[in-house]
Kinemage of the C-alpha trace (Angstrom):
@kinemage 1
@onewidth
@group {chain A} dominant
@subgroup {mainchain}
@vectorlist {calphas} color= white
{ca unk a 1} P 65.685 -26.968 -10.770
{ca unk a 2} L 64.592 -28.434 -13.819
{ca unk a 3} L 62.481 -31.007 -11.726
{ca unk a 4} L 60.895 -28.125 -9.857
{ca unk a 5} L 60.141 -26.332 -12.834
{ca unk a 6} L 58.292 -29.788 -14.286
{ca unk a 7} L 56.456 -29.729 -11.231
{ca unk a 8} L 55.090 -26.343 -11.571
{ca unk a 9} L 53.733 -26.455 -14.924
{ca unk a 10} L 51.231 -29.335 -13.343
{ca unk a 11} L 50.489 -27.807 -9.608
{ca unk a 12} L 47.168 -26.265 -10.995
{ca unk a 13} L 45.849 -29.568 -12.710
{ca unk a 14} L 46.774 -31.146 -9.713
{ca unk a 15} L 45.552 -29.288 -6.860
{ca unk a 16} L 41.601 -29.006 -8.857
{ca unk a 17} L 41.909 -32.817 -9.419
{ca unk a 18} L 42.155 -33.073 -5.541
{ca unk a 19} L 39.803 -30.344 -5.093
{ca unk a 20} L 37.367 -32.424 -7.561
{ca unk a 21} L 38.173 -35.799 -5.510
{ca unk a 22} L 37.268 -34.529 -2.423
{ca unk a 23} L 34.221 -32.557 -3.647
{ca unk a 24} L 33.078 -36.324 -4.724
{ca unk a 25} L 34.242 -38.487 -1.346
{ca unk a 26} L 32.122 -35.435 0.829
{ca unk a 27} L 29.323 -35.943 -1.516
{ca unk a 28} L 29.521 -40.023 -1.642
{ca unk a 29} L 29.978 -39.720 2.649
{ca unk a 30} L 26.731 -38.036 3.108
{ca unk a 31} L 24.854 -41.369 1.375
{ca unk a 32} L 24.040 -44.626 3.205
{ca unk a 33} L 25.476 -48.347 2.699
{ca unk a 34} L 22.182 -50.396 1.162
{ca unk a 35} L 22.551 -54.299 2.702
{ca unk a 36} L 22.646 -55.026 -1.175
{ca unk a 37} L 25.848 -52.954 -1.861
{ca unk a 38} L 24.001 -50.245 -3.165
{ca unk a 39} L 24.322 -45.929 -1.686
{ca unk a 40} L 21.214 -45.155 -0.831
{ca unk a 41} L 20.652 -41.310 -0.697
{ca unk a 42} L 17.852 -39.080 -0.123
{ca unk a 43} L 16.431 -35.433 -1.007
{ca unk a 44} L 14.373 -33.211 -2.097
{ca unk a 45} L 13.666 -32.721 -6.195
{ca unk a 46} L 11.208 -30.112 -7.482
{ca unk a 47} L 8.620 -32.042 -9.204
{ca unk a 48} L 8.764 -30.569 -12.510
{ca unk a 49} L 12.409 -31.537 -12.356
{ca unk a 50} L 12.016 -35.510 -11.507
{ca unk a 51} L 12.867 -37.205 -14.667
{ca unk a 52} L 15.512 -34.720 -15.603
{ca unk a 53} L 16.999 -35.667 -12.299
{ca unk a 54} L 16.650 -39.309 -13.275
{ca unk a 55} L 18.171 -39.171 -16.725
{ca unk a 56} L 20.835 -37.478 -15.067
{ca unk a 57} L 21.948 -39.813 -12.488
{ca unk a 58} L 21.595 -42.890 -15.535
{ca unk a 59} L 23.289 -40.777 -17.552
{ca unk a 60} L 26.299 -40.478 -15.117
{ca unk a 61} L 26.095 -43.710 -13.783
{ca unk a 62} L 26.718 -45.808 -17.648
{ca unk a 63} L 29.584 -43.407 -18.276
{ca unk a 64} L 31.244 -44.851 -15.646
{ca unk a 65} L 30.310 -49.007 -16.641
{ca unk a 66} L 29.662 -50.054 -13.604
{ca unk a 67} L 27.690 -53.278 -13.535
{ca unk a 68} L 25.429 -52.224 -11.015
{ca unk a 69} L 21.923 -50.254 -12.035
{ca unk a 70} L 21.015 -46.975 -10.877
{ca unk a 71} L 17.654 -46.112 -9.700
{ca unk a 72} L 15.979 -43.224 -8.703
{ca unk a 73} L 12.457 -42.964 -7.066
{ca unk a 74} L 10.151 -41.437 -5.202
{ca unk a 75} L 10.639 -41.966 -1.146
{ca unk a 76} L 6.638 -43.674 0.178
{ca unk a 77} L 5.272 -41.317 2.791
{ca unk a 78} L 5.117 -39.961 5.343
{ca unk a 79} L 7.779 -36.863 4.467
{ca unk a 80} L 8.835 -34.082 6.672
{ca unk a 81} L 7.664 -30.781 5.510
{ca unk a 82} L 9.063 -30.243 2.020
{ca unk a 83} L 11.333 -27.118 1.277
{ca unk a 84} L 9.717 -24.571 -0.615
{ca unk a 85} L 11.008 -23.752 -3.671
{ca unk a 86} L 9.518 -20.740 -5.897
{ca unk a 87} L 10.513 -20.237 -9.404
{ca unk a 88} L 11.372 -16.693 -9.869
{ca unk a 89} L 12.820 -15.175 -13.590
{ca unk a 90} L 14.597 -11.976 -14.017
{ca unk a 91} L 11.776 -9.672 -13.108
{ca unk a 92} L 10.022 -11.639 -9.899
{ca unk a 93} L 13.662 -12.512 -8.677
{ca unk a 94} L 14.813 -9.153 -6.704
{ca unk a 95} L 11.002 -9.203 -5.146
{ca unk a 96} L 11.041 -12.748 -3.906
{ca unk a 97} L 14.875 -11.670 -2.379
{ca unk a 98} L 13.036 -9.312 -0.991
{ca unk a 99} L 10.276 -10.987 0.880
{ca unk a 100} L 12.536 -14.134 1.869
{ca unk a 101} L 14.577 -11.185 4.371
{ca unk a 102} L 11.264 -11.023 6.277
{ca unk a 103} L 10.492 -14.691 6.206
{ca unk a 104} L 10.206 -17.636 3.885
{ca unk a 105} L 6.483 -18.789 3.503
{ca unk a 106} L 6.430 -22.755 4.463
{ca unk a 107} L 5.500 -25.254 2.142
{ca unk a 108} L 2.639 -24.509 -1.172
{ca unk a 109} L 1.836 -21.377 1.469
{ca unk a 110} L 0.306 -18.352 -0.996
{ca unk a 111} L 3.893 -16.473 -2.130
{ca unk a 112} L 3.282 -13.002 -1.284
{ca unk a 113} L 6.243 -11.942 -3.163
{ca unk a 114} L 3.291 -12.225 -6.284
{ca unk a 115} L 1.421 -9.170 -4.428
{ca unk a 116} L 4.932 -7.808 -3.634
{ca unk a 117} L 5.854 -7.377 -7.152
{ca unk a 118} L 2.819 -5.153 -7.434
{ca unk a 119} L 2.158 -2.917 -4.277
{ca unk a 120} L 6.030 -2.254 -2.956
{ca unk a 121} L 6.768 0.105 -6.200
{ca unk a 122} L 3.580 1.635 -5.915
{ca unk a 123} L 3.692 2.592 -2.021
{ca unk a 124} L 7.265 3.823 -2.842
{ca unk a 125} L 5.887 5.929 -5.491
{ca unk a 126} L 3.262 6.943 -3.040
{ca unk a 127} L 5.702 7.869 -0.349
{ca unk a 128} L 8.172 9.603 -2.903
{ca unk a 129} L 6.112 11.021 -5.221
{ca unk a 130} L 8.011 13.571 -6.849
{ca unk a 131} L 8.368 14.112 -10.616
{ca unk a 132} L 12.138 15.358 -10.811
{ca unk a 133} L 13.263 12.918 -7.742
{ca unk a 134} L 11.648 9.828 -9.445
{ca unk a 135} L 12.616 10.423 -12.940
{ca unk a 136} L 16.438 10.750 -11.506
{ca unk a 137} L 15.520 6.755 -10.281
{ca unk a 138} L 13.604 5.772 -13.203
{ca unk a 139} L 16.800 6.404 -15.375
{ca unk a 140} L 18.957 5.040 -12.881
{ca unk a 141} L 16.892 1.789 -13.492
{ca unk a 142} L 16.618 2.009 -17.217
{ca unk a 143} L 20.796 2.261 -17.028
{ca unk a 144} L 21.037 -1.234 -15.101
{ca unk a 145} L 18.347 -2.829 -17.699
{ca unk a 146} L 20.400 -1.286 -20.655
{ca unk a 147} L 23.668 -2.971 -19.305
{ca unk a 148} L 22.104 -5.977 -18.108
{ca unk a 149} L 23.912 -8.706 -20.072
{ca unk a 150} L 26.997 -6.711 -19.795
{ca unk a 151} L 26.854 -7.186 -15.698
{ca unk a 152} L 25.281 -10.604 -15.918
{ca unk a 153} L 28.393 -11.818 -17.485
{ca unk a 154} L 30.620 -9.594 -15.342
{ca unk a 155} L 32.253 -9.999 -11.320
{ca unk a 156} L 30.508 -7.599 -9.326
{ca unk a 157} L 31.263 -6.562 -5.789
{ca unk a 158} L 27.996 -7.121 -3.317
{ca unk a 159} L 26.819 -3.504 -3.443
{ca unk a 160} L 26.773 -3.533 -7.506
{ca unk a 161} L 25.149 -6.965 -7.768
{ca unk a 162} L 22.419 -5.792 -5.225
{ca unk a 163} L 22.015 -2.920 -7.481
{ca unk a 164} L 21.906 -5.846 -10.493
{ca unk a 165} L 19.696 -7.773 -8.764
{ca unk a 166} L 16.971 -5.260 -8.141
{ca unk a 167} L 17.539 -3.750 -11.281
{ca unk a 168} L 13.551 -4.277 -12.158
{ca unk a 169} L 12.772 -3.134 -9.177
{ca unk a 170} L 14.495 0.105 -8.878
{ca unk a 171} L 12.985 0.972 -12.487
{ca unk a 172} L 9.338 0.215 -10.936
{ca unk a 173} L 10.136 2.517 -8.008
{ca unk a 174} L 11.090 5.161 -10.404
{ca unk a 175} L 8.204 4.325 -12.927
{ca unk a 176} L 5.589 4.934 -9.974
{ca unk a 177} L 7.454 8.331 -7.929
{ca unk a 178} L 6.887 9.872 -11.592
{ca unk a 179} L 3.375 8.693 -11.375
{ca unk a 180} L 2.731 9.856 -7.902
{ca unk a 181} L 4.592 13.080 -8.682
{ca unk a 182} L 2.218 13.931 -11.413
{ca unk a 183} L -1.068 12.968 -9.041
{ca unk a 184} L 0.635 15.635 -6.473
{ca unk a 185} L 1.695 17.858 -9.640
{ca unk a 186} L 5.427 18.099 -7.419
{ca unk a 187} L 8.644 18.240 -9.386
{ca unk a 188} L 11.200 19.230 -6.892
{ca unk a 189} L 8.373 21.158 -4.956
{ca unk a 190} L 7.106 23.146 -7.641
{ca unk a 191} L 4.019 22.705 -9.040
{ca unk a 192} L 3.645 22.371 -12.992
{ca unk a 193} L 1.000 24.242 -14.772
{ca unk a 194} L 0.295 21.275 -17.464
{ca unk a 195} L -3.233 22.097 -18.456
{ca unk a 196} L -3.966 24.980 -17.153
{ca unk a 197} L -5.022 26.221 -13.670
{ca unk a 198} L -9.068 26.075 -12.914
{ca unk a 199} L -7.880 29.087 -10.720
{ca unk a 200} L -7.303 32.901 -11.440
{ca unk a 201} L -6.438 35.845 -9.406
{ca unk a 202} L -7.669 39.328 -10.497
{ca unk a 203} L -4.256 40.431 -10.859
{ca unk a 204} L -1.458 39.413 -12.987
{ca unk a 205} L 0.837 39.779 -10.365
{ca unk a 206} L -0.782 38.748 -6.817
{ca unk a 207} L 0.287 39.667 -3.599
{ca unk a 208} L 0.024 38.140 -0.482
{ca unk a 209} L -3.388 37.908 0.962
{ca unk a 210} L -4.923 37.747 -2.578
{ca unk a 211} L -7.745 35.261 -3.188
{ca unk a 212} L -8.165 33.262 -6.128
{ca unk a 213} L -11.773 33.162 -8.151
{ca unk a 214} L -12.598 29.652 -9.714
{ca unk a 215} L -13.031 29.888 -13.661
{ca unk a 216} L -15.674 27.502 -14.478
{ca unk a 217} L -18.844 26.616 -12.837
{ca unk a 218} L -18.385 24.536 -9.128
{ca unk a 219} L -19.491 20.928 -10.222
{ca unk a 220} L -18.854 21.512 -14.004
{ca unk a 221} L -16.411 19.137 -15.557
{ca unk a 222} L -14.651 22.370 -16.757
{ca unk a 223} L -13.920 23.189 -13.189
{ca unk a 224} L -12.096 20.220 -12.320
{ca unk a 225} L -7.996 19.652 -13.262
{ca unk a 226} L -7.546 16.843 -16.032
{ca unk a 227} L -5.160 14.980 -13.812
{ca unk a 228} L -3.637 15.360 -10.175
{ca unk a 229} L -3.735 18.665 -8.683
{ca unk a 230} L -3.966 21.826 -9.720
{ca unk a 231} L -0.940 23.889 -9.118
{ca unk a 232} L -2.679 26.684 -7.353
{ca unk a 233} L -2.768 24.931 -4.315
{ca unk a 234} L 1.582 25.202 -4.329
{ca unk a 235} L 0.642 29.057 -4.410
{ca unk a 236} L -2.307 28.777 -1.758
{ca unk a 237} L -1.754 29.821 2.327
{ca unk a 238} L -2.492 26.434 3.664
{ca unk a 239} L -0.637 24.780 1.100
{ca unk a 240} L 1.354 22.510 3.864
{ca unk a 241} L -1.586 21.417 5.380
{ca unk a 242} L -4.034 20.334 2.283
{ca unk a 243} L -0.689 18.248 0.981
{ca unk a 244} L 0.002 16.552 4.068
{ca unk a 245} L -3.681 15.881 4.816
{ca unk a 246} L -4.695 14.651 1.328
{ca unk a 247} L -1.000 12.654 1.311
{ca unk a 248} L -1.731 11.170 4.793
{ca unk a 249} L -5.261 10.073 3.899
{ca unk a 250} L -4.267 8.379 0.621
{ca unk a 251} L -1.433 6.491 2.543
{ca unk a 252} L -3.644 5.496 5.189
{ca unk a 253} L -6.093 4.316 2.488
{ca unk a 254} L -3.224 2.234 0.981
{ca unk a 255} L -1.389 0.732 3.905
{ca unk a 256} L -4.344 -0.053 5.117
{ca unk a 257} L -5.649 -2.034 1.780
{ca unk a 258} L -2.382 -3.603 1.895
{ca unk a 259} L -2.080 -4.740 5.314
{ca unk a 260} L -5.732 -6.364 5.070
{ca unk a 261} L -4.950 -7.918 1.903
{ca unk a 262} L -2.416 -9.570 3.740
{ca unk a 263} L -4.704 -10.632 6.192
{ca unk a 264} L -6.886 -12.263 4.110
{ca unk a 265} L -4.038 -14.424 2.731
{ca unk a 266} L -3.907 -15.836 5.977
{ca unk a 267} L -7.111 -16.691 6.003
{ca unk a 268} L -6.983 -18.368 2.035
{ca unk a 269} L -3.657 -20.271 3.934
{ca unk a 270} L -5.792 -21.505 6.890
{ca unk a 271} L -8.534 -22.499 3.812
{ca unk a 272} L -6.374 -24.133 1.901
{ca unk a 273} L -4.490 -26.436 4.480
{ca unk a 274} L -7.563 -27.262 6.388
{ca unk a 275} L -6.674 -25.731 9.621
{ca unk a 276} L -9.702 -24.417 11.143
{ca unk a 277} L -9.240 -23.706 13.848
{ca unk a 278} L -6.595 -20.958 13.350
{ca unk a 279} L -9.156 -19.970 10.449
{ca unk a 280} L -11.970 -19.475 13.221
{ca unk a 281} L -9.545 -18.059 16.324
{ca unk a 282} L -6.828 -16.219 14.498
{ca unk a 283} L -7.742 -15.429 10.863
{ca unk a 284} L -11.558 -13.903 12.103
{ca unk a 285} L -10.595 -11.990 14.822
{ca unk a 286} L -7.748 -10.618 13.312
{ca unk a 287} L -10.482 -9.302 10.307
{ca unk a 288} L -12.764 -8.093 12.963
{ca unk a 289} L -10.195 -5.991 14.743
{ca unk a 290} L -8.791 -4.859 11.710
{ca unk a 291} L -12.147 -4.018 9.907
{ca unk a 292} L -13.822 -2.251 13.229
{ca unk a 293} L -10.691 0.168 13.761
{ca unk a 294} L -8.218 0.470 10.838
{ca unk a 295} L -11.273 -0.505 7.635
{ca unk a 296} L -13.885 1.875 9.664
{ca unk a 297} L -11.010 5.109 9.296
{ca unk a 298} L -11.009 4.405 5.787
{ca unk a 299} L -14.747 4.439 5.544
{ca unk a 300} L -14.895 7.472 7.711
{ca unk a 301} L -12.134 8.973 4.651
{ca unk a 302} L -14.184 8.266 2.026
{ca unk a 303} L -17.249 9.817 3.967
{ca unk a 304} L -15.946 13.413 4.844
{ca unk a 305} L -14.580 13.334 1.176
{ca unk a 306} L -18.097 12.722 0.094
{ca unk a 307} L -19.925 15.189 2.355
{ca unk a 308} L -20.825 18.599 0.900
{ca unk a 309} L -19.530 20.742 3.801
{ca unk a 310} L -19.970 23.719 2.261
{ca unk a 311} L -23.601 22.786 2.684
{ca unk a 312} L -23.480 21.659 5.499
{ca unk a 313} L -21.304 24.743 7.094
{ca unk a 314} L -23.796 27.118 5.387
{ca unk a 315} L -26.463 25.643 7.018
{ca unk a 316} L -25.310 26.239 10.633
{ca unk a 317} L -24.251 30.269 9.486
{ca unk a 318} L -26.476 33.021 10.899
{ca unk a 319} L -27.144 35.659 7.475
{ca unk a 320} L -29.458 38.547 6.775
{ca unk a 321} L -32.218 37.678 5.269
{ca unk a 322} L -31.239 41.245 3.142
{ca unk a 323} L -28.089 40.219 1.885
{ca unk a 324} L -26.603 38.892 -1.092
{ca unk a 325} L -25.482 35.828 0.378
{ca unk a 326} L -29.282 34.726 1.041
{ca unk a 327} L -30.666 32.543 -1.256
{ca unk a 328} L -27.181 30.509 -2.804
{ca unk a 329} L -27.588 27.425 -4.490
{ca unk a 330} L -24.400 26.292 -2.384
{ca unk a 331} L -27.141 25.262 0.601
{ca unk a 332} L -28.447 21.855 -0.480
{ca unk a 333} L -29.319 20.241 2.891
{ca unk a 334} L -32.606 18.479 3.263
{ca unk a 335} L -35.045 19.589 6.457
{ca unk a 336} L -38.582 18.815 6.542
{ca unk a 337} L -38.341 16.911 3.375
{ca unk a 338} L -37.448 19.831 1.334
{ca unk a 339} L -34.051 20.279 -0.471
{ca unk a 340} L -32.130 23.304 -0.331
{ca unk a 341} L -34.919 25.382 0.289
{ca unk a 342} L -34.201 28.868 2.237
{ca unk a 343} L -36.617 29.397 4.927
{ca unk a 344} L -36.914 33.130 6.905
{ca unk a 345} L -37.372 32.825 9.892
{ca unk a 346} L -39.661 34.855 12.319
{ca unk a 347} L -36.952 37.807 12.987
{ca unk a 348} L -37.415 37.415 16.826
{ca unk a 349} L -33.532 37.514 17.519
{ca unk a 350} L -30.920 39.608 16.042
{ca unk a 351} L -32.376 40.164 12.720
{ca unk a 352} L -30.560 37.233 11.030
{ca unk a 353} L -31.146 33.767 10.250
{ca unk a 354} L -29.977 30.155 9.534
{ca unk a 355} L -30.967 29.476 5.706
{ca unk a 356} L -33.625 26.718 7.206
{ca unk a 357} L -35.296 29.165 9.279
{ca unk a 358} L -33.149 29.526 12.860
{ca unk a 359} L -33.432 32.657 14.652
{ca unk a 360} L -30.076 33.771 15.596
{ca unk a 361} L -29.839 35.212 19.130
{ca unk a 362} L -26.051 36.253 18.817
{ca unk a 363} L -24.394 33.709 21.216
{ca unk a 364} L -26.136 30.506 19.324
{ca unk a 365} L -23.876 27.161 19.777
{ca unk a 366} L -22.963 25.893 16.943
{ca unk a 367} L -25.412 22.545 17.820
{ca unk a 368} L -28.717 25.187 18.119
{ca unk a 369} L -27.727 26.492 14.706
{ca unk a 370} L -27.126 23.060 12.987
{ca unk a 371} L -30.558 21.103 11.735
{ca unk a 372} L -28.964 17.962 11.361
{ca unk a 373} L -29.202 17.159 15.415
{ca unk a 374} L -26.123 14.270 15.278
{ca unk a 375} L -25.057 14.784 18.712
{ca unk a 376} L -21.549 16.500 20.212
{ca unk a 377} L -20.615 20.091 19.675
{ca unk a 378} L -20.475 20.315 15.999
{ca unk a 379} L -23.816 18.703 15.537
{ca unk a 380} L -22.880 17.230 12.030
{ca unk a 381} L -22.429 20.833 10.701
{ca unk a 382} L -18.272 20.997 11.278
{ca unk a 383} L -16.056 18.787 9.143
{ca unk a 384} L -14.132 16.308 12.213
{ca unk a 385} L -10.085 16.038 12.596
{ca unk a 386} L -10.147 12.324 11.348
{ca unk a 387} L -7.037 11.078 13.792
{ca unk a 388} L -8.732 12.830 16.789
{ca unk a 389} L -12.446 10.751 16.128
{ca unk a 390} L -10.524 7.938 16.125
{ca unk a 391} L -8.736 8.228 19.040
{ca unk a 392} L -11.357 9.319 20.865
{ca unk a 393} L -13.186 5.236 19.976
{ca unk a 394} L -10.555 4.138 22.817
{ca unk a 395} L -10.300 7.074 24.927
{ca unk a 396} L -13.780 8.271 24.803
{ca unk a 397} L -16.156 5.892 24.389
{ca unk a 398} L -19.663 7.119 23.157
{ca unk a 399} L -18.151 10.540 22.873
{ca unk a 400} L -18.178 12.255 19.412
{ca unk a 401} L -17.662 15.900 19.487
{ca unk a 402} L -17.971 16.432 15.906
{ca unk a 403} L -20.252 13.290 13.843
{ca unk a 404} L -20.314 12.741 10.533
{ca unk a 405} L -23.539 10.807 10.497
{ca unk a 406} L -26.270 10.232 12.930
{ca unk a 407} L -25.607 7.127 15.689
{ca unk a 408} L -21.891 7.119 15.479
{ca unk a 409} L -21.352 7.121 19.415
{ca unk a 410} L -23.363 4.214 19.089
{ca unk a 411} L -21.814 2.766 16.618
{ca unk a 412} L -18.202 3.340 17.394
{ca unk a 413} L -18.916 1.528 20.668
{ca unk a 414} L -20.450 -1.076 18.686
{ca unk a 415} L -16.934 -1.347 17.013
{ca unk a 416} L -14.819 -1.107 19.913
{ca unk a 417} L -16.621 -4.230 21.684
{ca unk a 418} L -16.019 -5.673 18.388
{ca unk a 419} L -12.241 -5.451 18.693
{ca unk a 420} L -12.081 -5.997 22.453
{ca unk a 421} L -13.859 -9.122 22.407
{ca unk a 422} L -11.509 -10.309 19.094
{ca unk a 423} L -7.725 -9.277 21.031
{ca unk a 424} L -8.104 -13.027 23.398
């Protein structure tokens, strides 16, 4: 018993001596017998790291007096393709976990983890984008940063030290869906009168069916909301589909910035290692299809956005000559050279007229009515569904029912050969 009890009080010691001894023999079996007595191994070191790794292995090697030198040195070419190695710190390090899930660049390739650290919170934001919802995340975030040494030091099942791990990045997600929250003034659906709606109703208590009267001038910095929008559109009957259009565009806008900015790392990747051939038949057509389909939507965005359609609508609307209505400063399209100049027109059809002069018969298209002459049914004078004009560059070539700008058929054919020609 007592023997047994000896025994015991050294099984611990014992079994990680073993455990150490074995460690060393798999590590010494992995190196190769030199002809001069010597075990020769090899591997990869980061560079930075070289002479640390060499005052290590001398270090180790005259504490155990051994006769024989150690030496360590660099391996003459040609390599294999090294590992790559990125150094990340506390804040890049859940971001370049991240991107390594998806695929781990090769070898001095441009780490988009960088870009990563950037765009991923804000696209979550964008998605998100809701004041209460994000602010519920962004203190979640700020409660893994305040105990941060407390669970670096800790044992944490997986599930907590994911949580650890991406503790900067859960506070950036947070950070952002506040930001985006206030752009879409949304805090748990409801909009928040900050500074004051640029919007009024004639009643203090409106009723369905009640329309709103703007309280500044329409252009006058007094007329426009400080920041984000203004909370009468949460109030407003096509509330659902200005906050899914204006949310769609901006994401489109986004994703698509994104996914060519990826793109064009490729392309600095193809630069960089001298491969051009995959610069010239992979990088440029993948820019050309991208930039004639997805870049041309954004352009067409930024276009209707820029486009005074109220103008433009007015232009193509039949109105009495008579009536109050005649004469508004909101028509500001050019014809004949002159600018928003009304012209009466000769009264030979139903008495009314287009504010450049049109004689309205009654049962006018909406192309005889528009001066602009761009083609299709809408002439230039009808603001186009965005998604439809661009489905309509595959499925109806030189077809444009409603153009923004003169030519388009043309040049949305121009654009499709562009990206047939670049898919081979």
């Amino acid at each position: 018993f007592r023997l047994c009890q000896m025994l015991s009080q050294h099984t611990e010691r014992w079994t990680w001596i073993v455990l150490r001894e074995k460690a060393v023999y798999h590590t010494l079996n992995m190196f190769k017998a030199d002809v001069s007595g010597m075990l020769r191994g090899e591997g990869w070191v980061i560079s930075e790291s070289f002479d640390d790794v060499r005052m290590s292995v001398n270090r180790a090697h005259s504490d155990m007096d051994h006769n024989m030198p150690s030496h360590v040195d660099q391996v003459p070419k040609p390599w294999p393709t090294p590992p790559t190695h990125f150094t990340t710190n506390k804040f890049t390090y859940g971001y370049q976990e991240f991107v390594n899930t998806y695929g781990i660049p090769r070898y001095r390739e441009a780490n988009p983890a960088l870009f990563t650290a950037a765009t991923f919170p804000f696209l979550f934001g964008v998605m998100y984008g809701d004041i209460g919802h994000g602010l519920f995340l962004f203190c979640a975030g700020l409660y893994l940063l305040w105990n941060e040494e407390k669970n670096d030091k800790a044992k944490l099942d997986e599930m907590t030290g994911g949580l650890h791990a991406g503790r900067y990045m859960i506070t950036m997600m947070g950070f952002f869906a506040v930001y985006a929250g206030l752009v879409y003034n949304d805090c748990f659906s409801l909009g928040l009168n900050l500074f004051g709606s640029r919007w009024a109703f004639e009643n203090e208590e409106p009723e369905d069916g009640d329309v709103a009267e703007m309280t500044g001038t329409y252009g006058d910095g007094s007329s426009v909301y400080p920041f984000g929008l203004d909370p009468i559109w949460h109030v407003a009957a096509n509330e659902l589909l200005f906050f899914n259009s204006f949310k769609m565009k901006l994401s489109v806008i986004f994703g698509i910035v994104q996914m060519f900015s990826g793109t064009c790392l490729k392309g600095l990747n193809a630069i960089y290692f001298g491969k051009r051939l995959d610069f010239l038949f992979e990088f440029l057509p993948m820019v050309a299809f991208a930039a004639s389909l997805f870049v041309y939507m954004v352009v067409l965005i930024f276009m209707k956005w820029s486009i005074n359609w109220n103008s433009r609508m007015l232009s193509a609307t039949c109105l009495d000559p008579a009536s109050d209505g005649w004469g508004s400063v909101d028509y500001q399209e050019t014809v004949n050279g002159q600018t928003g100049v009304w012209v009466e027109c000769d009264g030979n059809g139903d008495g009314t007229c287009t504010p450049w002069g049109y004689s309205c018969q009654g049962n006018d298209d909406l192309a005889d009515k528009c001066p602009l002459d761009f083609g299709g049914s809408g002439d230039g004078c009808q603001p186009p569904n965005l998604i439809t004009s661009l489905i309509n560059i595959a499925l109806a070539p030189g077809v444009v029912d409603e153009p923004m700008y003169n030519g388009q058929a043309g040049m949305q054919n121009l654009l499709l050969a562009i990206a047939g020609i670049s898919v081979p």
